[in-house]
Chimera marker file (.cmm) of the C-alpha trace (Angstrom):
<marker_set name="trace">
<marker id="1" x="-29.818" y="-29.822" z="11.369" r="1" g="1" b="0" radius="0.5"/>
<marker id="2" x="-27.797" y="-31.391" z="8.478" r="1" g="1" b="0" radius="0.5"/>
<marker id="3" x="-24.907" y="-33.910" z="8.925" r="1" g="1" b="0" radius="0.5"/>
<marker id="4" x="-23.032" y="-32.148" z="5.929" r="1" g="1" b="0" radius="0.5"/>
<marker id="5" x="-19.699" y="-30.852" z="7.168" r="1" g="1" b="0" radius="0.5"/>
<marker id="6" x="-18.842" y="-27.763" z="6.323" r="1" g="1" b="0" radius="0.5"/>
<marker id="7" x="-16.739" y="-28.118" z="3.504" r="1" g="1" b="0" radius="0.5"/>
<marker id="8" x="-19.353" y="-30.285" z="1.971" r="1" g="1" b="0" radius="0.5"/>
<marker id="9" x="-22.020" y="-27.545" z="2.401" r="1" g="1" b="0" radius="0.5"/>
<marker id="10" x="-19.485" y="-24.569" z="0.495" r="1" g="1" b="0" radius="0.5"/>
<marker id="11" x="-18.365" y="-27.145" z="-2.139" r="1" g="1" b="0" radius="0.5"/>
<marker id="12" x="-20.109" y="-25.908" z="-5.732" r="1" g="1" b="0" radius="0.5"/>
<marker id="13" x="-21.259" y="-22.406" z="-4.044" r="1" g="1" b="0" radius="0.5"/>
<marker id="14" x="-18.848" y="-20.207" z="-6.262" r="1" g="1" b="0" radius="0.5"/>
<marker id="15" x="-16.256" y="-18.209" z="-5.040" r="1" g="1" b="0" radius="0.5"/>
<marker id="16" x="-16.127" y="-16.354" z="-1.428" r="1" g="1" b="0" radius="0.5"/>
<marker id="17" x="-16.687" y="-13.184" z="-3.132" r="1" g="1" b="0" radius="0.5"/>
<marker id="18" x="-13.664" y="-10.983" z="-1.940" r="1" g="1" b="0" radius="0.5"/>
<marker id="19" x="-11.220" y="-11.485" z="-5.379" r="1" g="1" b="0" radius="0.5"/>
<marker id="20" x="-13.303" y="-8.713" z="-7.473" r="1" g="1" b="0" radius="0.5"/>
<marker id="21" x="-13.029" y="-6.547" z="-4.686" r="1" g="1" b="0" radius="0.5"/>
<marker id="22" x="-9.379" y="-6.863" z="-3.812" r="1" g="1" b="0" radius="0.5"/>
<marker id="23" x="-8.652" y="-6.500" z="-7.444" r="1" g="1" b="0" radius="0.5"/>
<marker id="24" x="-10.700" y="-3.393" z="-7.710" r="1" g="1" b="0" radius="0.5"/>
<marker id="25" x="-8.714" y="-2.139" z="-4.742" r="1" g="1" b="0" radius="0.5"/>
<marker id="26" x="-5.290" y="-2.932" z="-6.605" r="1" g="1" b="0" radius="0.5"/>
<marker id="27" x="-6.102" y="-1.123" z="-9.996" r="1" g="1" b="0" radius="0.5"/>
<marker id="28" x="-7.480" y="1.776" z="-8.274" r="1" g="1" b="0" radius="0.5"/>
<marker id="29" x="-4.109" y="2.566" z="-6.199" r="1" g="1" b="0" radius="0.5"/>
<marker id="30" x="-2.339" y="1.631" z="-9.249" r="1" g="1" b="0" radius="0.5"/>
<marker id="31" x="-4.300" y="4.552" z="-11.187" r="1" g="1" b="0" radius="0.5"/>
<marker id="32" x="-4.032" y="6.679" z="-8.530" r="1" g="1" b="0" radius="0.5"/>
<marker id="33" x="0.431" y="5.665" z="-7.721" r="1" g="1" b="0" radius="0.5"/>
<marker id="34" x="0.803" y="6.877" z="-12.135" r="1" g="1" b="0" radius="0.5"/>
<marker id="35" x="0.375" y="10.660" z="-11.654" r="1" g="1" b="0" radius="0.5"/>
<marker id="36" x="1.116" y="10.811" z="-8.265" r="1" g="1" b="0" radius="0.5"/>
<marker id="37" x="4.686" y="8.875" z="-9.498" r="1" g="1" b="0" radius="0.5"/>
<marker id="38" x="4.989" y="10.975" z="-12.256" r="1" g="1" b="0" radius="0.5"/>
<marker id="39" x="4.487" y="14.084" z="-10.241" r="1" g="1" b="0" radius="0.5"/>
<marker id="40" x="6.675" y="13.261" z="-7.765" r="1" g="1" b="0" radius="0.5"/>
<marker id="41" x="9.753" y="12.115" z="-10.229" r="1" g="1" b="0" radius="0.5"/>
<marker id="42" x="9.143" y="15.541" z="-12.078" r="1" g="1" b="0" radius="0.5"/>
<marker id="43" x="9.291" y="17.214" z="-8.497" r="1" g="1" b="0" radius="0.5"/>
<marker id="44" x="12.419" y="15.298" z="-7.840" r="1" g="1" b="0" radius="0.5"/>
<marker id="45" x="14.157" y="16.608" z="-11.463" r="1" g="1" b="0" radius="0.5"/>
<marker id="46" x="13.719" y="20.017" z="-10.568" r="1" g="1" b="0" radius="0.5"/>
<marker id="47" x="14.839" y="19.978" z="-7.132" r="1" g="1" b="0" radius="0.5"/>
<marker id="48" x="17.791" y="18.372" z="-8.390" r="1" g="1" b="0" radius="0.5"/>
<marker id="49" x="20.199" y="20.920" z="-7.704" r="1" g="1" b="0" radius="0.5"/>
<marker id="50" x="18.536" y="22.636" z="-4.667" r="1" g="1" b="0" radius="0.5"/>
<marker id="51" x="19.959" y="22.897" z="-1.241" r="1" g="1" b="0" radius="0.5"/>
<marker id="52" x="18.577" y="20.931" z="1.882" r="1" g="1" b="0" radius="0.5"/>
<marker id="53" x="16.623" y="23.959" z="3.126" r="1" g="1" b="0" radius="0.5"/>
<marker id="54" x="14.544" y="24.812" z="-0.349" r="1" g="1" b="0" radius="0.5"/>
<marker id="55" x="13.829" y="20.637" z="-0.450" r="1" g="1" b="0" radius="0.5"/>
<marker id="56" x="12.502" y="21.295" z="3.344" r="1" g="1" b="0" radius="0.5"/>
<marker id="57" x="10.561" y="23.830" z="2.079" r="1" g="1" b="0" radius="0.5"/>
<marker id="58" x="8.771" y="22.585" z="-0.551" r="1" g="1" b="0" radius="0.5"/>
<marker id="59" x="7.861" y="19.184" z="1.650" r="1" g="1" b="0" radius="0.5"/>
<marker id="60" x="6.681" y="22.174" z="3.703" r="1" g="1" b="0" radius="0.5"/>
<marker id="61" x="4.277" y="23.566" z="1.826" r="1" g="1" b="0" radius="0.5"/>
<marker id="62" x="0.961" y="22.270" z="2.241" r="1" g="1" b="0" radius="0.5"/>
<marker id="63" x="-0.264" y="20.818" z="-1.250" r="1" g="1" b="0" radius="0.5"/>
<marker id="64" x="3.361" y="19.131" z="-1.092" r="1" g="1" b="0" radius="0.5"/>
<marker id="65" x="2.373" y="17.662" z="1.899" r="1" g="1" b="0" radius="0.5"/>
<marker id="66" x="-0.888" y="15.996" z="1.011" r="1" g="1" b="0" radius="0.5"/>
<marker id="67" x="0.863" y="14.388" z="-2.685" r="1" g="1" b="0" radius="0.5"/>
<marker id="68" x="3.517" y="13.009" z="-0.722" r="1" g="1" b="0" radius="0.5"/>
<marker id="69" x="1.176" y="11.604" z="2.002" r="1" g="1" b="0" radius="0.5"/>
<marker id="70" x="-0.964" y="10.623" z="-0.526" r="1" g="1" b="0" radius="0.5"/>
<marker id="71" x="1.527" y="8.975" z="-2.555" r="1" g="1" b="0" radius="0.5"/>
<marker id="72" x="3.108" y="6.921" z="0.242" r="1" g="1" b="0" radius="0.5"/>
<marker id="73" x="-0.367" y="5.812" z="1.879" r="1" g="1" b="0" radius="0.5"/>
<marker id="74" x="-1.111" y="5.141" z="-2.008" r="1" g="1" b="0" radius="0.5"/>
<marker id="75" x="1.981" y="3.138" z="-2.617" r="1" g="1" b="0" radius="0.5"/>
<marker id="76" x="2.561" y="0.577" z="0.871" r="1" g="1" b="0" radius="0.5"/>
<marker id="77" x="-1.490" y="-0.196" z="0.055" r="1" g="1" b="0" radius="0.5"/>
<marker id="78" x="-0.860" y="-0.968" z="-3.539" r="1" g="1" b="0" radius="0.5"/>
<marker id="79" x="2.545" y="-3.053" z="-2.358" r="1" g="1" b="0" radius="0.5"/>
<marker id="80" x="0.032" y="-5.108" z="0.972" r="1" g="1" b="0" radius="0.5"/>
<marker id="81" x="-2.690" y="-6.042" z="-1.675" r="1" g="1" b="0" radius="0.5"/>
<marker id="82" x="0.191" y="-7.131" z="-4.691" r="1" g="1" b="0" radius="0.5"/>
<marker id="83" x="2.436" y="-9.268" z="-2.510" r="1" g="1" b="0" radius="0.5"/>
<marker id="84" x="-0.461" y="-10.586" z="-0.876" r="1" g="1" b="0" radius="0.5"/>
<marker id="85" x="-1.994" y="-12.427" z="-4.184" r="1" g="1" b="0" radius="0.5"/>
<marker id="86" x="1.878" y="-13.350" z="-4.359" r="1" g="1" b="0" radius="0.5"/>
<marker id="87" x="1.617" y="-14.865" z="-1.225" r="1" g="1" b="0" radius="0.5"/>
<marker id="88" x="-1.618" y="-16.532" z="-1.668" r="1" g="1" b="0" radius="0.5"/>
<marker id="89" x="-0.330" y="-18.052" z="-4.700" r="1" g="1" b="0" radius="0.5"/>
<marker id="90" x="3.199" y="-19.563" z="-4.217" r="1" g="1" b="0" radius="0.5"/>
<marker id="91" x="2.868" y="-19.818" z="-0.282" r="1" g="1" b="0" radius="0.5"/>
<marker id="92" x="1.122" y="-23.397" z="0.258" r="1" g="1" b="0" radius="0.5"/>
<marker id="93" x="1.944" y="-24.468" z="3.901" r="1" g="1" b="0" radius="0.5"/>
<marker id="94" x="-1.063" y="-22.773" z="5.947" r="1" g="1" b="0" radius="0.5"/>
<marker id="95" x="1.093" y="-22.286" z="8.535" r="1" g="1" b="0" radius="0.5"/>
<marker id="96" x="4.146" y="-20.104" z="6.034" r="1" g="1" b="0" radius="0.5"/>
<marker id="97" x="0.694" y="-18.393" z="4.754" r="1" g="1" b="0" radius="0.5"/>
<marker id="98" x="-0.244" y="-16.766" z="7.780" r="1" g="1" b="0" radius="0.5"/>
<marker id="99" x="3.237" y="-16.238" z="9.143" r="1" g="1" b="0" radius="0.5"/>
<marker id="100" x="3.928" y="-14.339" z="5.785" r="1" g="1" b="0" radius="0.5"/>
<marker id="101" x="0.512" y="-12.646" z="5.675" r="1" g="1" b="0" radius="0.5"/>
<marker id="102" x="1.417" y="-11.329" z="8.713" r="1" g="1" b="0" radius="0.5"/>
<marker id="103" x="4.859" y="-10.185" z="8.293" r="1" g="1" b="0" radius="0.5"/>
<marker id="104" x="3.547" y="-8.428" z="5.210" r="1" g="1" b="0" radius="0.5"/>
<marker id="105" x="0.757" y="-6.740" z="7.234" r="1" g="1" b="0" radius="0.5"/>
<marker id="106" x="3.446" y="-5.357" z="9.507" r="1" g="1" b="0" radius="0.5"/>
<marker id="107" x="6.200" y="-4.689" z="7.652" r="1" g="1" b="0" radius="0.5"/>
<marker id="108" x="3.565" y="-2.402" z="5.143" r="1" g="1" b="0" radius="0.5"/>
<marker id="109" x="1.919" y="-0.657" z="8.118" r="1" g="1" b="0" radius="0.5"/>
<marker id="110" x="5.277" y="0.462" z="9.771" r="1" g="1" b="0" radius="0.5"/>
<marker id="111" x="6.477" y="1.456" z="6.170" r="1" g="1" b="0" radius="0.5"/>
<marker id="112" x="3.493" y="3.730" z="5.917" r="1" g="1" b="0" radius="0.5"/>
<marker id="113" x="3.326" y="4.352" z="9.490" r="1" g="1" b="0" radius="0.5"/>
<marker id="114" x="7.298" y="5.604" z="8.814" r="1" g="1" b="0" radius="0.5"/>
<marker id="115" x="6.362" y="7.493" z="5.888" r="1" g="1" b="0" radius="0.5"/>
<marker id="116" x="3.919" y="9.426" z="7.673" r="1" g="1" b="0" radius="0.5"/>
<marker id="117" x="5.675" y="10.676" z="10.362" r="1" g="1" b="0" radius="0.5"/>
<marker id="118" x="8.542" y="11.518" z="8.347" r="1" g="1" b="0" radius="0.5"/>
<marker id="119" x="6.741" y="13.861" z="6.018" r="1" g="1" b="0" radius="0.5"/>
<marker id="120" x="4.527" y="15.136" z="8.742" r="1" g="1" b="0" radius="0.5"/>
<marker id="121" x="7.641" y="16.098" z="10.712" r="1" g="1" b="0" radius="0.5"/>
<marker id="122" x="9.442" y="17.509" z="8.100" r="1" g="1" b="0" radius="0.5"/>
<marker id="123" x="6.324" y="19.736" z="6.516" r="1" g="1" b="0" radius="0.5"/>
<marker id="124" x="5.973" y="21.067" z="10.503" r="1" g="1" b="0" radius="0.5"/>
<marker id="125" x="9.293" y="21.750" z="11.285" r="1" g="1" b="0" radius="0.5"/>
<marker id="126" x="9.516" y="19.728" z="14.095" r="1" g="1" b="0" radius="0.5"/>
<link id1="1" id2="2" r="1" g="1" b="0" radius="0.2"/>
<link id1="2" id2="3" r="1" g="1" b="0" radius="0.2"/>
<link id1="3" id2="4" r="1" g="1" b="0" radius="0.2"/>
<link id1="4" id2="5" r="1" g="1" b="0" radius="0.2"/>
<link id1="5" id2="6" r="1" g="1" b="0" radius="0.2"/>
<link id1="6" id2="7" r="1" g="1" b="0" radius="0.2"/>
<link id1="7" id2="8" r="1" g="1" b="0" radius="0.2"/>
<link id1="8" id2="9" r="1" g="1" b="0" radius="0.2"/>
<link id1="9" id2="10" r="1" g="1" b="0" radius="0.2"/>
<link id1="10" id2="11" r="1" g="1" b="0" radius="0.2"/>
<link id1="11" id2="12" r="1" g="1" b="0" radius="0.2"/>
<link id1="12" id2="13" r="1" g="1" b="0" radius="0.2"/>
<link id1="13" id2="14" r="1" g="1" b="0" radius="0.2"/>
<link id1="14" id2="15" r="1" g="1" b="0" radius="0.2"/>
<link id1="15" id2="16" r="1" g="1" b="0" radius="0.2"/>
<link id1="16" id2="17" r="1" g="1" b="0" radius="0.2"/>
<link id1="17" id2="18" r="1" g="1" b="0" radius="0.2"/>
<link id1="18" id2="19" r="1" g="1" b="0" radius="0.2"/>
<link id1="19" id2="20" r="1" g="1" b="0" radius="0.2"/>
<link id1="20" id2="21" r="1" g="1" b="0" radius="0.2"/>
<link id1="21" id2="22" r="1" g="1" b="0" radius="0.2"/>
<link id1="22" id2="23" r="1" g="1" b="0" radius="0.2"/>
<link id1="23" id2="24" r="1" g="1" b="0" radius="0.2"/>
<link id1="24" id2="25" r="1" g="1" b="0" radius="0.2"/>
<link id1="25" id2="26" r="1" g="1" b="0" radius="0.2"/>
<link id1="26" id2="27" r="1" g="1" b="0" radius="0.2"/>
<link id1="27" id2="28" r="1" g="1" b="0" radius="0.2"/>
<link id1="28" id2="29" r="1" g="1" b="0" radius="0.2"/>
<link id1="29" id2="30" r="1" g="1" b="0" radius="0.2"/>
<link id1="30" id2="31" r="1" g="1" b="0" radius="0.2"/>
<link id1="31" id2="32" r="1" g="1" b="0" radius="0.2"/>
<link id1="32" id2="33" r="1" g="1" b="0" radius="0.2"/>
<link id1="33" id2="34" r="1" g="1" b="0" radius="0.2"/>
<link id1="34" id2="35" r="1" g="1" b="0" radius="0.2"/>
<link id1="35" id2="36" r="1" g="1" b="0" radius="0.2"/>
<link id1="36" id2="37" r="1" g="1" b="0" radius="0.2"/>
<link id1="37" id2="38" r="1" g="1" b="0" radius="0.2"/>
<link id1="38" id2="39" r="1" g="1" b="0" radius="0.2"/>
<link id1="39" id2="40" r="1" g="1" b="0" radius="0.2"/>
<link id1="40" id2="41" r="1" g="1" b="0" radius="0.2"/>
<link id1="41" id2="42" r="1" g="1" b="0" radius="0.2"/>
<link id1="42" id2="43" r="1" g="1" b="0" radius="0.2"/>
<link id1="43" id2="44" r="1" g="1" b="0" radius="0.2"/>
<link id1="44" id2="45" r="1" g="1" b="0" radius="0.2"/>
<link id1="45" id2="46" r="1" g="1" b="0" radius="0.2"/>
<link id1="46" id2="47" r="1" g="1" b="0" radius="0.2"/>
<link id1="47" id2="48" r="1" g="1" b="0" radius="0.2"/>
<link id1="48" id2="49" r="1" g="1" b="0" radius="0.2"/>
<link id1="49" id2="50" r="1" g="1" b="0" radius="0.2"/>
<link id1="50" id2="51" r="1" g="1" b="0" radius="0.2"/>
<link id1="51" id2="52" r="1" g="1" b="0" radius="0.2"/>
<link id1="52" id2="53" r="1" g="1" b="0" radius="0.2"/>
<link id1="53" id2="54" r="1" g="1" b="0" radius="0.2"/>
<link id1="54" id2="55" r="1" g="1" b="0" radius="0.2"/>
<link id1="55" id2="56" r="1" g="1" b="0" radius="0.2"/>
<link id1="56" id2="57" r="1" g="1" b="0" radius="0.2"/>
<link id1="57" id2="58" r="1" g="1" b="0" radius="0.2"/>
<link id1="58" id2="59" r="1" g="1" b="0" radius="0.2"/>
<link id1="59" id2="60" r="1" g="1" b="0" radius="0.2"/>
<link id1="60" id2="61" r="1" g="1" b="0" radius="0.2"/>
<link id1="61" id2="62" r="1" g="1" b="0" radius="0.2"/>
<link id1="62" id2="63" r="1" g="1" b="0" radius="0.2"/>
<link id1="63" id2="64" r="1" g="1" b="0" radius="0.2"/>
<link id1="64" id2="65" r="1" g="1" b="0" radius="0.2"/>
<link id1="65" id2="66" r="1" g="1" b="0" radius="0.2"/>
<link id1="66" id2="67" r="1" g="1" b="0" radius="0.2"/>
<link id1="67" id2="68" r="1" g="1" b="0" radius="0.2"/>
<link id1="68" id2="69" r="1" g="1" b="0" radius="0.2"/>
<link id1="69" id2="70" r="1" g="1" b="0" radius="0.2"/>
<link id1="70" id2="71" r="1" g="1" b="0" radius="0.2"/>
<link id1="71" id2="72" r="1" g="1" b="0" radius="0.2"/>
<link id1="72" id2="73" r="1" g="1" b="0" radius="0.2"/>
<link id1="73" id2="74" r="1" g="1" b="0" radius="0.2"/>
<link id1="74" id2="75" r="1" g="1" b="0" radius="0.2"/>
<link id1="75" id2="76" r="1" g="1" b="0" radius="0.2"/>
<link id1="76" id2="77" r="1" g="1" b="0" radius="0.2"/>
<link id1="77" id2="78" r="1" g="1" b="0" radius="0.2"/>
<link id1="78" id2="79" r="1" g="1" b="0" radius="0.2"/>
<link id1="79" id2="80" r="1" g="1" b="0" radius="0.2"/>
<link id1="80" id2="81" r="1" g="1" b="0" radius="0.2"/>
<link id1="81" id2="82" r="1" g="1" b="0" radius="0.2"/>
<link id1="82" id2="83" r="1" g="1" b="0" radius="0.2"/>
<link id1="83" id2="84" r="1" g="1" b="0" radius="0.2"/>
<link id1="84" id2="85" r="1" g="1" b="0" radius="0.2"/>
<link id1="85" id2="86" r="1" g="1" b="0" radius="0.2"/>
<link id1="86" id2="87" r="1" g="1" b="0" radius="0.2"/>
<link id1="87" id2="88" r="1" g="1" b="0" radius="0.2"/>
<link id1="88" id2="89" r="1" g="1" b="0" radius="0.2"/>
<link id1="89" id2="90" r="1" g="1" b="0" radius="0.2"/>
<link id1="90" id2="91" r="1" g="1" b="0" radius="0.2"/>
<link id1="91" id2="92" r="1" g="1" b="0" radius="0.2"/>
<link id1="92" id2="93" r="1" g="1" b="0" radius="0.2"/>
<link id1="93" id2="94" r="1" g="1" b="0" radius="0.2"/>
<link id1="94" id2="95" r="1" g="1" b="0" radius="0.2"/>
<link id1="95" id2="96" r="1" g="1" b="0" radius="0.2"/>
<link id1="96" id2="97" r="1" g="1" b="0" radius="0.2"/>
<link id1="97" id2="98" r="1" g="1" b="0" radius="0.2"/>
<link id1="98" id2="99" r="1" g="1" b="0" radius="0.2"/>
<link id1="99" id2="100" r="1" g="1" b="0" radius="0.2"/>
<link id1="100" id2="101" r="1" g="1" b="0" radius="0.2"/>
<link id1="101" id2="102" r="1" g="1" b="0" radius="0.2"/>
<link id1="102" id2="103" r="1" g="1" b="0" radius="0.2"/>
<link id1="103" id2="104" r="1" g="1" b="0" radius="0.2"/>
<link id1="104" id2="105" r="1" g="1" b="0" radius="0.2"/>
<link id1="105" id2="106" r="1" g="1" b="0" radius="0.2"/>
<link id1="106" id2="107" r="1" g="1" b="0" radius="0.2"/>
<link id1="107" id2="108" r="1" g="1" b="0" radius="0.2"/>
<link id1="108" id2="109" r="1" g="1" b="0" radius="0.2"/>
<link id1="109" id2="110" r="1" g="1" b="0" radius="0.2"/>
<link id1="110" id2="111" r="1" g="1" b="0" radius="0.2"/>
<link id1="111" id2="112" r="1" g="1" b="0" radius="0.2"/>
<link id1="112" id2="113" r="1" g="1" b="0" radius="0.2"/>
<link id1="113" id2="114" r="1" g="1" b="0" radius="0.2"/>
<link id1="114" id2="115" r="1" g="1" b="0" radius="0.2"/>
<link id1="115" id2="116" r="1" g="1" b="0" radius="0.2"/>
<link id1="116" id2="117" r="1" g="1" b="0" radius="0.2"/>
<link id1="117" id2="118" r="1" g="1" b="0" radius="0.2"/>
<link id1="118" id2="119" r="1" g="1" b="0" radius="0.2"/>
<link id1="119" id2="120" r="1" g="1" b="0" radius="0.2"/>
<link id1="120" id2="121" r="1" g="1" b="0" radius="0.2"/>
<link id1="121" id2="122" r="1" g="1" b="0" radius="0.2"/>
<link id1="122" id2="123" r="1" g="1" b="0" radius="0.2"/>
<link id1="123" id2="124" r="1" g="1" b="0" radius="0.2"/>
<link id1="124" id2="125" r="1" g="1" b="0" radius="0.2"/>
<link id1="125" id2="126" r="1" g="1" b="0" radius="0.2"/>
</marker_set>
């Protein structure tokens, strides 16, 4: 038994170990968003003067599909983890913090969530 609180027991241990991994996280969806992006722009440029029905069916076909999906899962993860350092940064009241954190959380997970379903629906016809 010590008599140490516990700030004065983590003071001088180093960092909580979590930053390396978070910014791992953020340059590997970043690597991953460049071709996807660039795929998906050069998609977009030659689909440019298609009708609504060839657009559905090239969402439709299956290696569309799993881009798309992987480039909107890829791209509301890369947003979470950069406006989250944001947050962490230039957020000081604990309280805004975790009210923001939160918001961000949900607002991210319903974009994806959105995304999703929208491709998913389109690429099955429903």
């Amino acid at each position: 038994m010590t008599l140490r609180s516990s700030l004065g027991r983590v003071k001088g241990l180093g960092s909580a170990k979590e930053g390396v991994h978070h910014w791992r996280h953020q340059r590997l969806t970043a690597i991953a968003l460049v071709p996807l992006a660039l795929w998906f722009a050069m998609s977009l440029l030659c689909k440019v003067h298609a009708d609504h029905a060839t657009v559905v069916a090239w969402i439709a076909a299956p290696h569309v599909t799993v881009l798309l999906l992987a480039l909107s899962l890829g791209l509301f993860w890369h947003l979470k983890l950069g406006l989250q350092v944001v947050i962490e940064d230039y957020v000081h009241s604990p309280f805004h913090q975790i009210v923001a954190q939160i918001l961000l959380r949900a607002f991210a997970g319903l974009g994806a969530l959105l995304a999703v379903v929208s491709i998913l629906k389109i690429s099955l016809g429903s």
